[in-house]
LOBA-154734 format. One record per residue (C-alpha): residue in three letters; x, y, z. Coordinates in steps of 0.2 Angstrom, whole numbers, plus 2048, in hexadecimal, padded with zeros to 3 digits. Layout:
AlaXYZ
...
END
This chain:
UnkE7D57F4EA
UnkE6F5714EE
UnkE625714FB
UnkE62561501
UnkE52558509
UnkE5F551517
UnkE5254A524
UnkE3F549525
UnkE3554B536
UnkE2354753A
UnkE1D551547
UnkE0B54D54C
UnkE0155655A
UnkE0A55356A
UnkE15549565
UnkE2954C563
UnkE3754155C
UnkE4753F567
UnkE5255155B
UnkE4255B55E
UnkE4656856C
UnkE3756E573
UnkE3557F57C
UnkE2958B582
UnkE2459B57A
UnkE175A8581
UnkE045AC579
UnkE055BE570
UnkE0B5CE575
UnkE0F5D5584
UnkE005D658D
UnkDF55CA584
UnkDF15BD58E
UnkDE95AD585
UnkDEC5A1592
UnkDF8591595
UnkE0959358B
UnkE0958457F
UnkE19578578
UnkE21579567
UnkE2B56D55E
UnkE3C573558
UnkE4656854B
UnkE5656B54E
UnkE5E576541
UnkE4D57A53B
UnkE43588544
UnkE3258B545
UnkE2859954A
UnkE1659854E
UnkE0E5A6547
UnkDFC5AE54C
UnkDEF5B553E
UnkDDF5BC548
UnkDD05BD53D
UnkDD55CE534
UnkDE35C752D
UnkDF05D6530
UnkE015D2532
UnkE0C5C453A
UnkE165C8547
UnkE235BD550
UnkE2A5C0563
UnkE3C5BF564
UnkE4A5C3572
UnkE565D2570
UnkE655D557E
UnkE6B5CD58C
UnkE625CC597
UnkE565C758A
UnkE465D4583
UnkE395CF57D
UnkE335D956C
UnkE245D755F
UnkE2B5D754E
UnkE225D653D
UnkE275CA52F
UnkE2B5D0520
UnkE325C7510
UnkE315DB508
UnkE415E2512
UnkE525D9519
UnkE545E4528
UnkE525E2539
UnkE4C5EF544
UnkE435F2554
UnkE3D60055D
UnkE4860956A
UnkE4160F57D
UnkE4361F577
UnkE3B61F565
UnkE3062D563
UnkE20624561
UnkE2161D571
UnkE2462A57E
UnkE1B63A572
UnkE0A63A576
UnkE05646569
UnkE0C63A55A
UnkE0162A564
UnkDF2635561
UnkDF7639550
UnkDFB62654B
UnkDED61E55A
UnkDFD61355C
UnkE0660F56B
UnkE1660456B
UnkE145F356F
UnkE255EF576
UnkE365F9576
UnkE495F4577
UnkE565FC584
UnkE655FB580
UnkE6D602590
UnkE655F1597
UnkE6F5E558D
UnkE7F5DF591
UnkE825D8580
UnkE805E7576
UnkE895F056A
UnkE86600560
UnkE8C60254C
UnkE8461154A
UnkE7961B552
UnkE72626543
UnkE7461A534
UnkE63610532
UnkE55619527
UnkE4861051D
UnkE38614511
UnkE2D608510
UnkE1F604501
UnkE0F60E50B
UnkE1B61F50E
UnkE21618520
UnkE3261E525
UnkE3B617534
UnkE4D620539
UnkE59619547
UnkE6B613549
UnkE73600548
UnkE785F4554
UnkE7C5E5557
UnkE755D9567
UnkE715C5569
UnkE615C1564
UnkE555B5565
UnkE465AB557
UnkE3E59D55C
UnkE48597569
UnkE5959855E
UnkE635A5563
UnkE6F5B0555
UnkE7F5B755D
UnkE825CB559
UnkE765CC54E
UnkE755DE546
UnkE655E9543
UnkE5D5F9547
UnkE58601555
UnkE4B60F54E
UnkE48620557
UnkE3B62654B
UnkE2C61C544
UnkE1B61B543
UnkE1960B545
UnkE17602557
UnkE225F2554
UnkE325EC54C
UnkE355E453A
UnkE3D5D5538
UnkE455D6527
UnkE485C551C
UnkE4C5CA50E
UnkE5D5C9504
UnkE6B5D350A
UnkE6F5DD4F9
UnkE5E5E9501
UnkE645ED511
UnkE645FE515
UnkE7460151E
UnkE83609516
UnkE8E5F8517
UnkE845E8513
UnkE865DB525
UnkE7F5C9527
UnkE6D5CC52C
UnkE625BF534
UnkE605B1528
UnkE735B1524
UnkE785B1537
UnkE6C5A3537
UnkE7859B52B
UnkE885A152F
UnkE8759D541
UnkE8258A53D
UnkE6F58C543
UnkE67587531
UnkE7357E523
UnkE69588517
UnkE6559B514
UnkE52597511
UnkE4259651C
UnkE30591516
UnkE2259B51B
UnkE0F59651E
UnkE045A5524
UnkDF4597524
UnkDE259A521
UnkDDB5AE526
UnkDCC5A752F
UnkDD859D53A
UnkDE55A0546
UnkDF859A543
UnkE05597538
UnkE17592535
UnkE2859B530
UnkE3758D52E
UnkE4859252D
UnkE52584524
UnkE45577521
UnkE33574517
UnkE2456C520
UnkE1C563511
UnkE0B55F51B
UnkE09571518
UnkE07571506
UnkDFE5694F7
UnkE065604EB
UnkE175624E3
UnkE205724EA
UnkE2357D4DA
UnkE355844D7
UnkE345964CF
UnkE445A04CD
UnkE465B24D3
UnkE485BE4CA
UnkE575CC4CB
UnkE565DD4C9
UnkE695E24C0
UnkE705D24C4
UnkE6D5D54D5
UnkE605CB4E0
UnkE595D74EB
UnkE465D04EE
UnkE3A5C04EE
UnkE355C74DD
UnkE2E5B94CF
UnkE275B84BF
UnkE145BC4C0
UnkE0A5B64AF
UnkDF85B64B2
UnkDEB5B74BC
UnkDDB5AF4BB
UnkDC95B34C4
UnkDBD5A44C6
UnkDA85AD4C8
UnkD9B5A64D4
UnkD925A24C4
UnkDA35964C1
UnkDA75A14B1
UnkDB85A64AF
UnkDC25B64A9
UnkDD55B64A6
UnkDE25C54A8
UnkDF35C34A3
UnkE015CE4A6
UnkE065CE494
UnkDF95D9491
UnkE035E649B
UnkE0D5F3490
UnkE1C5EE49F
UnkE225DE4A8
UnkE1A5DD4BA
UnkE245CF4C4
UnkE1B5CD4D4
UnkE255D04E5
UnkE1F5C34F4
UnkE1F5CE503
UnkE175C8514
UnkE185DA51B
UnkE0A5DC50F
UnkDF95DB514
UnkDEF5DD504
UnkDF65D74F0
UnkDF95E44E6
UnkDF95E14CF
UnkDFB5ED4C3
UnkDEC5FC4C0
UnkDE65F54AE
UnkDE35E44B7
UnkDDB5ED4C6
UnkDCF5F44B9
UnkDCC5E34B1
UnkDC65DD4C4
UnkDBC5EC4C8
UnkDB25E94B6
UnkDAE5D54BA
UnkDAC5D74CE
UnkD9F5E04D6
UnkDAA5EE4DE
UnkDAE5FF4E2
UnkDBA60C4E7
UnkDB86154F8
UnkDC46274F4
UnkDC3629508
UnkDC961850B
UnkDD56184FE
UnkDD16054FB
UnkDC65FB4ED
UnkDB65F34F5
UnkDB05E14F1
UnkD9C5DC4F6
UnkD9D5D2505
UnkD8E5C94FB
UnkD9D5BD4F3
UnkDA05B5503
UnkD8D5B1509
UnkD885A84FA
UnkD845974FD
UnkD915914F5
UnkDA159D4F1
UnkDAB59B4E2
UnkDB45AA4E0
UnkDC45A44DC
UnkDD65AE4D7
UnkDE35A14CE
UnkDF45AA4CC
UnkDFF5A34C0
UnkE135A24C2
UnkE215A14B6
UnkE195A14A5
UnkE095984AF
UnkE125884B3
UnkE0F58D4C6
UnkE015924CD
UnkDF75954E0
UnkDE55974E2
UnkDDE5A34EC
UnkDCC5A04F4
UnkDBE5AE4F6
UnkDC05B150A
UnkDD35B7508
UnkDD05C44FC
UnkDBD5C9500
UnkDC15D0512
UnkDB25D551F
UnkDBE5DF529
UnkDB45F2528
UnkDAE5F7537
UnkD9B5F653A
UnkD9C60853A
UnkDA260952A
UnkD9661451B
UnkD9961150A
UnkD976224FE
UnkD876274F8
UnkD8961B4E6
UnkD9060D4EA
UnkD856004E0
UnkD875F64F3
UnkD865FC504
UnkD8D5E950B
UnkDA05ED507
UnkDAF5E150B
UnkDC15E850A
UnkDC85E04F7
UnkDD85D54F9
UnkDE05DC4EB
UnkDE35EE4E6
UnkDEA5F94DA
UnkDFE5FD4D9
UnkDF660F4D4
UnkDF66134E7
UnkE076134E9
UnkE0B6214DB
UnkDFE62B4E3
UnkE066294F3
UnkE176314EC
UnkE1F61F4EE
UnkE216184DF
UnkE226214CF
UnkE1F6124C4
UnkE156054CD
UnkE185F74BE
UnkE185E94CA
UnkE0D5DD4D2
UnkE0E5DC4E7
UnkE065CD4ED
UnkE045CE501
UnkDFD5C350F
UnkDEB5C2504
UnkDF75B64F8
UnkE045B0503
UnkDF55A6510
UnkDF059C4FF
UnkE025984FD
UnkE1058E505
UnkE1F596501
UnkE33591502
UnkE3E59E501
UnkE4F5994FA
UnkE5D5A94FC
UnkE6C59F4F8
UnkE645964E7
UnkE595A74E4
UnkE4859D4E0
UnkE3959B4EC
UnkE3158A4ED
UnkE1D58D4EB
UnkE0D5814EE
UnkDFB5824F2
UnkDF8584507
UnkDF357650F
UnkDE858051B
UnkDE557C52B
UnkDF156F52D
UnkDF456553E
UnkE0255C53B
UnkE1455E534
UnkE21554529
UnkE3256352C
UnkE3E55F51D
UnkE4F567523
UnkE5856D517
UnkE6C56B514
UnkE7A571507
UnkE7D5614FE
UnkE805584ED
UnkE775494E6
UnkE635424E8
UnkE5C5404F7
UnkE4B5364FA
UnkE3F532506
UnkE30526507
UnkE24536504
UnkE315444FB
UnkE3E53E4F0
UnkE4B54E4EB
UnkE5354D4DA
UnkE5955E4D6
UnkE6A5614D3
UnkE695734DB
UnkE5E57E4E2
UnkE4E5784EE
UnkE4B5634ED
UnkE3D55D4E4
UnkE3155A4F2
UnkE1C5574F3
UnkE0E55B500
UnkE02554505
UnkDF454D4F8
UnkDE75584FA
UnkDDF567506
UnkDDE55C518
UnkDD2564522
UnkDC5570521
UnkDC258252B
UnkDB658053A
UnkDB5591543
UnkDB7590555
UnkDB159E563
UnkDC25A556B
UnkDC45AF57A
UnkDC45C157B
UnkDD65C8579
UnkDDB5D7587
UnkDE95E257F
UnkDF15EB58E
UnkDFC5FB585
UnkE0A60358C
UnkE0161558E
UnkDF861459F
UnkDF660359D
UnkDE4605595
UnkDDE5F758F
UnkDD65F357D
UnkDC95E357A
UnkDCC5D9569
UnkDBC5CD566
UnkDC95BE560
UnkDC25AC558
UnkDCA59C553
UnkDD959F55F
UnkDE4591562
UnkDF7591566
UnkE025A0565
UnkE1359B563
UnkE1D5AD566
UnkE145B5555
UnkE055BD554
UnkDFA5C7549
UnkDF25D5549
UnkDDD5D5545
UnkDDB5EB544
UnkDD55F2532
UnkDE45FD535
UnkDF15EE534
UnkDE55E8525
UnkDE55FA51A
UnkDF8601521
UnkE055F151F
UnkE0F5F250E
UnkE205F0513
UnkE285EE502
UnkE395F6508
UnkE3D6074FA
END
């Protein structure tokens, strides 16, 4: 099957084209209030998905609608699992007070299924899932309408959960082979198919630069002003014969110094293979131990046993001029992404934070990347020989997700972008050009190209302060929040606790 580049759409700022359907989404969660609602362009059969990165950088959530009447929930993204799932009215994190006090959570929003005309129960005790950090949510299946983005996906099934600890839903993209329900069902990107909403079981995602505020998920298209350069086709890589995750072949990586030296690991010096899974319900990246040790021995780190987390000196990011740099290199290093100093040296600790007696420096910053180790001293993993590369990667990258050809289309973010060029994508033989992308493949993603080079630069901005209102005696928590702009129905989350506890690699 080929992708084809059928159409091409210019969007600048304000400005729509007669097949872009505009609609109105509201700013955040429930209870954040950031003021006006703004206006986004839709192409038709192409939908896009603002989404919301507060400074922290932990976790993209989108705001859909479940039920009729419609409910509004807040789920997380995540490219690590392929189910659905959102939390029930009567999950026992959000009506046990005892299990908020143990977690500090409190649930964000709830389904009720009582409430919704078009629901339909599959069953009501057959959903349970482990995720990569030991969480375990448990519920039963169901089916209800439910709307992304404006686009709305008849019977869609997923899970309601009555047991988590966790205080929002998941929004599972990845390939059905990993679902965790006895019988393997059509989850959301192939209902987006199958009902006619996409002509391509593939959506892009841009998570944008940390320090700012918004990015972009597309299901059925590529915005190529959101990208550098020709996109890079890597194929997937199948466990059995099976594709059951966004997993690639991951060859090196290579560390640029301040002083602009530079030191080279490669993961043929591993006794095992360690492909790299793409997971946006990762916070952090996460490589092998011996390549951890190779960082720790160059960098000026440490480990904090009561954190659980490797500490990088903030001192890389005040320099006058930072060059700290982290190339990874793709499929025997003909791809590549590079990842800048301010996404994996992150000043997230809070001020209150003490580093232990020997640290060789007391200005600590939380290190992007970690060691795989943690997860066999967690109990989760046995053999961690893989390489995990979260949200600290996936801001440097923009990334195309292909489920029907099993490859991903990858090139170097165009942060910050302001304007948009939407390629739709469509089932199709033969070549399809443009005047700026010219698709020559005979299968798989076209051959398309971004933009030159980077087209902006980051200016920080003062934001307003956000007021969380709970739904536990409506207390009210303050977030200081800078650089916000428009939140288009995702948001994210800018607590350490979304920063050090999201690894949700389904097990």
């Amino acid at each position: 099957m080929q992708l084809v580049a059928a159409s091409v759409l210019a969007l600048a700022s304000g400005v729509f084209a007669q097949n872009v359907v505009q609609f109105n989404v509201s700013r955040g969660v429930p209870g954040v209030h950031l003021g006006s609602i703004p206006v986004l362009g839709k192409r038709a059969a192409t939908h896009s998905e603002r989404l919301i990165n507060f400074m922290a950088g932990g976790g993209y959530y989108a705001r859909v609608s479940l039920g009729t009447p419609p409910q509004v929930i807040t789920m997380l993204l995540d490219t690590g699992s392929s189910d659905a799932w959102v939390l029930s009215h009567k999950a026992d994190l959000c009506i046990d007070d005892d299990l908020q006090q143990e977690t500090q959570l409190i649930c964000v929003d709830t389904f009720n299924p009582s409430k919704s005309s078009t629901h339909k129960v599959i069953d009501p005790r057959g959903f349970q899932i482990k995720y990569l950090d030991g969480g375990i949510a448990s519920g039963g299946w169901m089916q209800d309408d439910f709307t992304i983005g404006g686009t709305t996906i008849k019977s869609l099934q997923l899970a309601y959960v009555t047991k988590a600890k966790r205080n929002t839903g998941i929004l599972g993209l990845g390939f059905a082979a990993s679902e965790k329900a006895a019988t393997k069902y059509p989850n959301i990107i192939d209902q987006l198919a199958n009902q006619n909403l996409i002509s391509s079981k593939a959506f892009s995602l841009y998570l944008n630069d940390r320090r700012t505020d918004a990015g972009s998920i597309l299901f059925g298209g590529i915005d190529t002003d959101k990208f550098i350069g020709p996109l890079q086709i890597i194929p997937l890589l199948a466990t059995n014969g099976t594709y059951t995750s966004f997993e690639i072949d991951f060859s090196s990586l290579a560390v640029t110094l301040p002083n602009s030296t530079t030191f080279d690991m490669k993961t043929s010096m591993l006794d095992h293979a360690a492909p790299a899974v793409l997971d946006s319900g990762t916070t952090l990246s996460y490589l092998p131990d011996d390549m951890v040790d190779i960082l720790i021995g160059n960098l000026d780190t440490f480990f904090d046993p009561e954190l659980d987390m490797l500490l990088i000196n903030c001192a890389y990011l005040t320099s006058s001029s930072p060059s700290l740099s982290f190339q990874f290199y793709f499929l025997n290093s003909t791809a590549s992404i590079r990842v800048p100093v301010w996404e994996m040296v992150l000043d997230v600790l809070s001020p209150s934070y003490v580093p232990p007696d020997d640290a060789p420096f007391k200005n600590a910053c939380l290190f992007g990347i970690q060691s795989t180790e943690i997860f066999e001293t967690t109990g989760t993993v046995k053999q961690p020989n893989f390489t995990l590369l979260g949200d600290t990667f996936l801001r440097s990258a923009y990334v195309v997700f292909d489920l029907g050809n099993y490859e991903v289309g990858m090139g170097q973010a165009n942060l910050n972008s302001t304007s948009s060029r939407i390629i739709e994508l469509t089932e199709g033989e033969g070549k399809n050009a443009t005047e700026t992308e010219t698709a020559t493949k005979t299968k798989g993603l076209p051959e398309v190209t971004g933009v030159l080079a980077q087209q902006t630069t980051f200016t920080p901005t003062t934001g307003p302060v956000m007021t969380l209102v709970t739904t536990k005696n409506n207390a009210a928590v303050k977030l200081g929040m800078t650089g916000v702009g428009e939140m288009m129905g995702v948001v994210g989350i800018t607590n350490l606790m979304a920063v050090l506890g999201g690894v949700f690699m389904a097990l």
